[in-house]
C-alpha positions as CSV (number, residue, x, y, z in Angstrom):
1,X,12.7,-32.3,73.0
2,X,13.9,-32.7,69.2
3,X,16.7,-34.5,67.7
4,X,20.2,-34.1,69.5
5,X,22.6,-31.9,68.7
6,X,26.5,-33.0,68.0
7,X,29.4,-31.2,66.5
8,X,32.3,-31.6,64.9
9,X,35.3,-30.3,63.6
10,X,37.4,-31.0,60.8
11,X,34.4,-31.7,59.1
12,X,34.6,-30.4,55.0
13,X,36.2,-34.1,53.9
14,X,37.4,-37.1,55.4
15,X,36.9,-39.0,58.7
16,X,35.3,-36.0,59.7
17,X,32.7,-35.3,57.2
18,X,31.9,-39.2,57.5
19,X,31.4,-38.9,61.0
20,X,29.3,-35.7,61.0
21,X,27.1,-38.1,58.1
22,X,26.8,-41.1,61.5
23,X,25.6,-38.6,63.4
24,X,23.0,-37.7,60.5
25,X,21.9,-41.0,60.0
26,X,21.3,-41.7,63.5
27,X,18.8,-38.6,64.3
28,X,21.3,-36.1,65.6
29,X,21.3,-32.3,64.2
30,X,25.2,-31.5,63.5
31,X,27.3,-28.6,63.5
32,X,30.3,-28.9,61.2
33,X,33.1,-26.8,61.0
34,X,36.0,-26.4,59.7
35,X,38.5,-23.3,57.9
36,X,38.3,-23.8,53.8
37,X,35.7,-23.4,51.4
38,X,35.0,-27.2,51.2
39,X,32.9,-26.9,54.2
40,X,29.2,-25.8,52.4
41,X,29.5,-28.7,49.9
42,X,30.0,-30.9,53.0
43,X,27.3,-29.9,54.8
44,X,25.1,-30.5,51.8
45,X,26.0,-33.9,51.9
46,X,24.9,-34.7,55.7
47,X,21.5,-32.8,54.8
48,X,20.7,-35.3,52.4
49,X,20.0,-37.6,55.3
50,X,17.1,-35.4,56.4
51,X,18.8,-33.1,59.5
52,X,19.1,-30.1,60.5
53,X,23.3,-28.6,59.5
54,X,24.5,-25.9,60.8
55,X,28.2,-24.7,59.7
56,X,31.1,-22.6,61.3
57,X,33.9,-21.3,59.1
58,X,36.9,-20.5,61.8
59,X,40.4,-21.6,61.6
60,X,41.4,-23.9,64.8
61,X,44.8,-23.1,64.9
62,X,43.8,-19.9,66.4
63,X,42.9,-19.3,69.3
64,X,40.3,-16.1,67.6
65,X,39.0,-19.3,65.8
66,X,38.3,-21.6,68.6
67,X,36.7,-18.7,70.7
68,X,34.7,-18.2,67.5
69,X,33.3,-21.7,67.5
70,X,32.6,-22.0,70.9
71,X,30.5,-19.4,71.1
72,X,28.7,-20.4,68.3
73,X,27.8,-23.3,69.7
74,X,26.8,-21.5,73.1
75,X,25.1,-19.7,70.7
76,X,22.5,-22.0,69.6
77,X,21.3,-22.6,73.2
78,X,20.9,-26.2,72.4
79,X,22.9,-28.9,74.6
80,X,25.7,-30.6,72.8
81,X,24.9,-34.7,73.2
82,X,28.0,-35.1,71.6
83,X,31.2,-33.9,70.4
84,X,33.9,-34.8,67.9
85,X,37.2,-33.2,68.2
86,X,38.5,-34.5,64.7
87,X,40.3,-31.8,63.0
88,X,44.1,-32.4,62.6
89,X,46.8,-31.3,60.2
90,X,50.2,-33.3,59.3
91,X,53.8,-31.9,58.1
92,X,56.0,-34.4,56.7
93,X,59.4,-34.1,55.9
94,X,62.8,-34.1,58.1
95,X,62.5,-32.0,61.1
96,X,65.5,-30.5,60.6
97,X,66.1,-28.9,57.2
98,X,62.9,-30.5,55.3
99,X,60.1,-28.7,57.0
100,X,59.1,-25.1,58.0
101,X,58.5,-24.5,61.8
102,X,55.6,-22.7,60.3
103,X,53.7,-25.6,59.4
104,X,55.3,-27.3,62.3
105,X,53.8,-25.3,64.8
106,X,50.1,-25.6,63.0
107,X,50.3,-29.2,63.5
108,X,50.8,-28.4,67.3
109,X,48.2,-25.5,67.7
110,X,45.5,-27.7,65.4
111,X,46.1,-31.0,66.7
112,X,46.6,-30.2,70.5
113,X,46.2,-26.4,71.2
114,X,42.5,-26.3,69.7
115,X,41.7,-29.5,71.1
116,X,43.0,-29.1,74.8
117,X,41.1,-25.1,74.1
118,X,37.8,-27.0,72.4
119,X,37.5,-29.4,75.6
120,X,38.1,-26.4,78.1
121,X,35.0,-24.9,76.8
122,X,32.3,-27.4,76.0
123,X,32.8,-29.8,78.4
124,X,31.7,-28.2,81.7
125,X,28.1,-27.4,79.7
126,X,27.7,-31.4,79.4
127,X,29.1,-31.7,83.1
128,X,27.1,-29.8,84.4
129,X,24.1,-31.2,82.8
130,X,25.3,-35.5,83.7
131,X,25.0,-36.5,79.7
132,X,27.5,-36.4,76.8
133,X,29.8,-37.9,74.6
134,X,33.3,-36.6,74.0
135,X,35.3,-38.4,70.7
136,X,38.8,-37.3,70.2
137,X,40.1,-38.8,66.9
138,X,44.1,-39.5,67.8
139,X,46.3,-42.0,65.3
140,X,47.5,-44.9,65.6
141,X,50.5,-43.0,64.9
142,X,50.1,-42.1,68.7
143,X,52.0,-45.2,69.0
144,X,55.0,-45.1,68.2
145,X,57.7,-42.2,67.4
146,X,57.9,-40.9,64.0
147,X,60.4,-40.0,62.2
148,X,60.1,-37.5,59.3
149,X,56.6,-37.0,60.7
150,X,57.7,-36.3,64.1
151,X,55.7,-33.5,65.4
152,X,52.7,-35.0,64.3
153,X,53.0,-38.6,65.9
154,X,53.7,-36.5,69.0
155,X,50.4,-34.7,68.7
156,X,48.8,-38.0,68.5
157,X,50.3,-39.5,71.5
158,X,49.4,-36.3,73.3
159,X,45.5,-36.6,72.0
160,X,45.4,-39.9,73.4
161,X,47.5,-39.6,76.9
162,X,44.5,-36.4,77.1
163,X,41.6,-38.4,76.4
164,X,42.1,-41.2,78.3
165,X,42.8,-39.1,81.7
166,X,39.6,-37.2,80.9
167,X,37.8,-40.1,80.4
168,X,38.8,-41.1,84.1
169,X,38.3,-37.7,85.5
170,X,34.9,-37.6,84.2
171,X,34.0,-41.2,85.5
172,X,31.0,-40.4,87.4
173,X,29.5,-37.5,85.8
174,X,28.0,-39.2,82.9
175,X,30.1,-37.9,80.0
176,X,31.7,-40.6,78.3
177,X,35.3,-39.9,76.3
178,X,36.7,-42.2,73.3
179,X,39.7,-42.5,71.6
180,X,39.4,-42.7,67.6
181,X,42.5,-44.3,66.3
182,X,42.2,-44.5,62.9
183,X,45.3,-45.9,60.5
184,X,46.1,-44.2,56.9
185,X,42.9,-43.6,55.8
186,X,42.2,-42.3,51.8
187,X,42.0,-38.8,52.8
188,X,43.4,-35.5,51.5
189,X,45.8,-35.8,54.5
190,X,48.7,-37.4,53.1
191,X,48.8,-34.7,50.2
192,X,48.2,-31.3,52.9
193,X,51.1,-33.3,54.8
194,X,53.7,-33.4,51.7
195,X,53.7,-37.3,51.9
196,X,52.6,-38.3,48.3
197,X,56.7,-39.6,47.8
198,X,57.0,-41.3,51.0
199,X,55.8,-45.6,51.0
200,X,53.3,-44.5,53.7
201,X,52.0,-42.2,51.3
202,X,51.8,-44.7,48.4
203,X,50.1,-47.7,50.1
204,X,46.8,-49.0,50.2
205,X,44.9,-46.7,52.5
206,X,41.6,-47.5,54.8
207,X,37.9,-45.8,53.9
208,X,37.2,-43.5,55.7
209,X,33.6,-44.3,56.4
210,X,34.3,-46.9,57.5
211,X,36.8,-45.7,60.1
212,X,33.8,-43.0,60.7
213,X,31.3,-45.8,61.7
214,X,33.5,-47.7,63.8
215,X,34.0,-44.8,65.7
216,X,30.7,-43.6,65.9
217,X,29.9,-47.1,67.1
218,X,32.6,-47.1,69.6
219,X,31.5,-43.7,71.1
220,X,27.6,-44.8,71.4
221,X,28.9,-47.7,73.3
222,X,30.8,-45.9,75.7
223,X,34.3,-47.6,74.4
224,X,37.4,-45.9,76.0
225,X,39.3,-46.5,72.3
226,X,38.6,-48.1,68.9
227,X,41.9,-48.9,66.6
228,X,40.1,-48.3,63.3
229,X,40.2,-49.7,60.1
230,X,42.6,-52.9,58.8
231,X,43.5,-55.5,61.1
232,X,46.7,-54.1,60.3
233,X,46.2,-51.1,62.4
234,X,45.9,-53.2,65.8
235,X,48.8,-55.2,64.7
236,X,50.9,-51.8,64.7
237,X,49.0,-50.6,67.9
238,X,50.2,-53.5,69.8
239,X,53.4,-53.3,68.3
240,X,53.7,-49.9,69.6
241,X,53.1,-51.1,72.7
242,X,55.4,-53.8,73.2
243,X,58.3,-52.9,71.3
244,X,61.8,-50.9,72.3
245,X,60.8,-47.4,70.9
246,X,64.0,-47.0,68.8
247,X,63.1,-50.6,67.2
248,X,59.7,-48.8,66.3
249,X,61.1,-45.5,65.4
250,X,63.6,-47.2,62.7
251,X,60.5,-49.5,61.4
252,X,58.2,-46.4,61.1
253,X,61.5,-44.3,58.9
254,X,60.8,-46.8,55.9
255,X,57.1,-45.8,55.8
256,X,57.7,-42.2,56.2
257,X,61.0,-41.1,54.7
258,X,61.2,-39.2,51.4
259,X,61.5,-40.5,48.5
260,X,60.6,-44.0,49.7
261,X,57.3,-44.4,47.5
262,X,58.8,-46.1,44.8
263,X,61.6,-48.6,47.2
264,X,61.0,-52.2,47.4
């Protein structure tokens, strides 16, 4: 039957191109894709574990460039064993006078419009056959409001509230669905987002391969989340969950504000 085939987005750097490299280590063909010219370097990299790579150039904040990708992957009349919806997009900065609603909106059409349009079109294929696994890569950011990153946190929260009620929707039709919640990870994110000058920014960051492989391992095992990365991380998740959001929201505006990099 040959090797099976997973794809995923986001994939010329970062979480994503580590987690299109588990997928390559493990047997699986992959299909990256993502919208700058990073993307053929990447998929040299995940050849050099002996697979078969297949890349789409589109842009996922439009909708041209979702259509594009899906059929692409219709396109290669294989079945999809798995899926990684991991490309996302930041904008830092006050909402209100420190950010364009340009880049504003991207965040909302990458990190929830391409996802919500992604799902809608390559789900029912694994459906319909019983078999799949679905990986959404949300934040722990999804957590707790933020401030000066607002939009984006929202995004997150959204991503994970979606995932979870697939994942119980699709209960008993064999696809699986799990929630990647990575913390800052060393990833070209934080300068795309115009965060270099904020202390979130500044501070030690995660790898992310190793975020990558503790997802990867959390989606082979059927996991409904994995809080990635430091022990840190699941000490803000559970924050999140158990604190007042305005206590959270004022604790997250010394990470994120501008200009906080270099305060004590």
């Amino acid at each position: 039957m040959g090797k099976p085939f997973a794809v995923v987005t986001g994939a010329s750097s970062g979480i994503g191109l580590e987690l299109a490299k588990q997928f390559a280590k493990h047997g699986f063909d992959v299909l990256v894709t993502a919208e700058d010219n990073e993307l053929d370097a990447a998929a040299d990299e995940v050849r050099e574990f002996g697979t078969r790579v297949e890349t789409v150039l589109a842009d996922l904040r439009t909708e041209e460039g979702v259509e594009k990708l899906a059929d692409e992957v219709a396109g290669t009349g294989r079945p999809v064993a798995a899926i990684a919806l991991n490309a996302g997009v930041g904008a830092g900065g006050a909402f209100v006078g420190g950010s364009s609603l340009e880049d504003q909106l991207a965040v909302v059409d990458l990190n929830v419009r391409s996802s919500v349009h992604l799902a809608y079109r390559l789900l029912p294929p694994m459906t319909e056959r019983g078999a799949g696994r679905v990986l959404f890569t949300s934040s722990v950011a999804a957590t707790a409001p933020g401030p000066f990153q607002a939009v984006y946190n929202a995004s997150k929260a959204f991503l994970k509230s979606f995932a979870e009620a697939l994942r119980e929707e699709l209960r008993d039709t064999g696809v699986s669905v799990t929630t990647l919640m990575p913390g800052p990870t060393d990833t070209e994110f934080f300068d795309r987002a115009d965060m270099l000058d904020t202390k979130l920014g500044a501070a030690d960051k995660d790898s992310p391969a190793v975020v990558a492989k503790q997802g990867y391992d959390a989606l082979m095992a059927g996991e409904d989340h994995v809080v990635a990365g430091s022990p840190k991380n699941k000490v803000q998740a559970a924050a999140g969950n158990v604190l007042p959001d305005p206590a959270v929201a004022r604790q997250h505006r010394q990470m994120t504000e501008p200009g906080t990099a270099e305060s004590e």
